[in-house]
N, C-alpha and C positions, 0 to 999 in steps of 0.2 A: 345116427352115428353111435356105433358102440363103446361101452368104455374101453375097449382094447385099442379101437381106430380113434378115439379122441387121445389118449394115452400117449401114443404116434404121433399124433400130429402135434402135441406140446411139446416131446421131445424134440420134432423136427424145427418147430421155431423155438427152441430154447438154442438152440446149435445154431442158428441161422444169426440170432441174438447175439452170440460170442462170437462167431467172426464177422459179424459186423456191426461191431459196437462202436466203431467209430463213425460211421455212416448213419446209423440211428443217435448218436450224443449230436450230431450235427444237425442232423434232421430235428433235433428236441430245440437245440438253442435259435433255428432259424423261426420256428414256430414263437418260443416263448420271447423273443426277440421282435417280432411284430405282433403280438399280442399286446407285448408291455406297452409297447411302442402308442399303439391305439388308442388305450387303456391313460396314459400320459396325457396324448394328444388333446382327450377329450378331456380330462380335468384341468389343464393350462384355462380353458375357458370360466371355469365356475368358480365361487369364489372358495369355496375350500382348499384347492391347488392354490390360489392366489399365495393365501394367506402362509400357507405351507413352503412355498420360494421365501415372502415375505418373511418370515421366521427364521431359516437356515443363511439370509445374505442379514440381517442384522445379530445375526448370532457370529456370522465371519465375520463380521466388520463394524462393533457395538457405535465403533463413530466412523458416520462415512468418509469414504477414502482413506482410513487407516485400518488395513486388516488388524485383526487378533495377533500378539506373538510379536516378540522382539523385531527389531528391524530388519536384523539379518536375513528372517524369516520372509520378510517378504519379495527380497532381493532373491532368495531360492527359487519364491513358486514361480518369479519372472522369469529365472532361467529356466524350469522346468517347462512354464506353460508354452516354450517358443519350441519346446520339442514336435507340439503340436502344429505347428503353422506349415504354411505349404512350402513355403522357401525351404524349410528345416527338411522334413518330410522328401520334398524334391530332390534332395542334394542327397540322402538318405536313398530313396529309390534308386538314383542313378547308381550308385554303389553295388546295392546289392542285385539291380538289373546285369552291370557288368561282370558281376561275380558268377550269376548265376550262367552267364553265357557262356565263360571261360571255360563252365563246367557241363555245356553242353546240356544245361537245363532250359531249352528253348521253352516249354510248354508251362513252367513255373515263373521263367521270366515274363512271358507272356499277359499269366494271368495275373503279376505284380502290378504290372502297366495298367490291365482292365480295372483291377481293385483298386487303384488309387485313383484313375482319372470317373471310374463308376462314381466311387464316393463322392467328388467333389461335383459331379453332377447330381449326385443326391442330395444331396447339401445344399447345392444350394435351390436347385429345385423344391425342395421343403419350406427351405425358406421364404421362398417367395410365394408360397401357396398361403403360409400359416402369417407373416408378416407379424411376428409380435417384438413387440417393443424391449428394448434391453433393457438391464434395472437404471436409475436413474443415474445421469452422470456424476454426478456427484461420491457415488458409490465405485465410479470406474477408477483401476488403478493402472490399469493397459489401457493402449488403443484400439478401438473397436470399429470395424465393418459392417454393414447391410445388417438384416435380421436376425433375431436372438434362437428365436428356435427352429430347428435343435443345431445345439454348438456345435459347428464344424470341427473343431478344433477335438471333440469328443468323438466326433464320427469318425475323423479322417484315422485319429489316432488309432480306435479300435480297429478301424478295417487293416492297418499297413503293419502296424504293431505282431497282432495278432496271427495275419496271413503269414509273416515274414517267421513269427514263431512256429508255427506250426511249420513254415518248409524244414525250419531248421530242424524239429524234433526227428525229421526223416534221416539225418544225419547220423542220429545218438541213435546205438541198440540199445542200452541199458533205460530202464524203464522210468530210475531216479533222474538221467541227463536228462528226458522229454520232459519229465514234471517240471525240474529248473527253468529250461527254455521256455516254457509256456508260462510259468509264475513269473518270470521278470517282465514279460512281456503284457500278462495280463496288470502285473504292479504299475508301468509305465503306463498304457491305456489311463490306467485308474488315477494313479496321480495328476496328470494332465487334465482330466476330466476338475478335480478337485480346485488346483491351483487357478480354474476358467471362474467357480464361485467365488473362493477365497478374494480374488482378484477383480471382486464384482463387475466381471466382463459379462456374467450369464447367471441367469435363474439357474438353480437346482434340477427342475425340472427338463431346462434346457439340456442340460449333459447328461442327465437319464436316456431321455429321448437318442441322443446322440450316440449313447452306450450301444443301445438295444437295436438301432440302424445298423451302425456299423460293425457290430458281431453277428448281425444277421447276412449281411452284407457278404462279409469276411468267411463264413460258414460256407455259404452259396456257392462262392467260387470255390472251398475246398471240396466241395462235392461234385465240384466240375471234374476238378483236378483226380480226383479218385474215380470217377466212372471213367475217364478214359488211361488212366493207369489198367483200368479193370479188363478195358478195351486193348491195352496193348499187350497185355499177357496172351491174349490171343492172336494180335496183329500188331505187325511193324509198319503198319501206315496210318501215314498223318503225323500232324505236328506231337511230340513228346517230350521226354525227358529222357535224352542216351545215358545209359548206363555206364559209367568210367570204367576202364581197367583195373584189375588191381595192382596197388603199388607194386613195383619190382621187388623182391625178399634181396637183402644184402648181402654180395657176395662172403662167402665165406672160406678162410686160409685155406690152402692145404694142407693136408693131414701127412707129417713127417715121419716114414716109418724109421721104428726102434726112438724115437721119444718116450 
């Protein structure tokens, strides 16, 4: 290859690169996203993971069952962490499922349905693969279900949070409304994730694991969602998302002559 024909061809994927730089950040985080994921999996086992949970839930909680921080404090992370649960979540899906139909968004509502109920079969399929023990009761300040890793409560939140932020960023032209929509969404993942330690419901490691599932998760399906976008620019068959009309413009007075 010449340098004139390699030249070309950097140019051609440096352009392929910018418009489709959402499809490759996506393609990055589902990779780095089971990677970590692995990478976790395997040190839960040894003791330096151990010791490393062991650290970060006696650092939330210097005397067990009383987090860190005033009391107020802990009454927050319980309202925070129920943002995570599947009742919260459920009643939350159904919402924005309706919303989305209203708007004739069948192919986003769709893949809301698959992303929440995938998750919760990831979830707990993991857990019953890895079976590890939650940290000790005594540290618990919630009530706690089946197996610790990885926290459903961190998976579910990334997959529904996240998925629901990105439809909405499709809403917002301006560049700053997407980043908003996506940072509150990633803020909530994250907190949720937090208040499961805090709240010695789960290892650290647990909602890492949790994180990297379900942003990988969450990713997967918006990659669905964009190749058959990709698909319908070319064709109008098969399930999609209709395009609304645009608003009606308001009527406007007559124009009085000799005013």
């Amino acid at each position: 290859m010449t340098s004139q024909q390699t030249l070309t061809f950097l140019r051609r994927m440096l352009r392929i690169a910018r418009t489709e730089i959402a499809a490759v950040t996506a393609l990055f985080v589902i990779a780095l996203g089971v990677m970590t994921f692995i990478e976790v999996a395997e040190d839960v086992t040894e003791a330096d993971g151990q010791a490393f949970d062991q650290a970060v839930l006696t650092w939330m909680q210097p005397v067990a069952g009383e987090p860190r921080g005033p009391w107020w404090l802990k009454e927050a992370a319980a309202d925070l962490t129920s943002l995570g649960g599947i009742s919260v979540l459920g009643l939350f899906a159904l919402i924005a499922i309706a919303f989305l139909l209203i708007q004739r968004k069948r192919l986003s509502a769709l893949l809301l349905v698959l992303g929440l109920a995938g998750g919760v079969v990831l979830s707990e399929g993991l857990k019953a693969l890895f079976e590890r023990q939650r940290p000790p009761a005594a540290f618990q300040a919630v009530e706690t279900l089946n197996a610790s890793f990885p926290s459903g409560h961190a998976l579910l939140a990334a997959v529904f949070y996240l998925s629901l932020g990105v439809m909405l960023t499709r809403a917002f032209p301006r560049a700053h409304l997407k980043a908003f929509v996506l940072g509150a969404a990633l803020l909530i993942a994250l907190l949720i994730g937090v208040t499961r330690v805090y709240l010695g419901a789960h290892w650290a490691s647990d909602v890492l694991a949790g994180w990297c599932a379900g942003a990988a998760w969450a990713m997967a399906l918006w990659l669905v969602a964009y190749a058959v976008d990709r698909r319908q620019a070319v064709s109008a068959a098969g399930l999609h998302d209709d395009a609304l009309p645009p608003e009606p413009e308001p009527d406007t007075p007559p124009v009085v002559i000799g005013e």
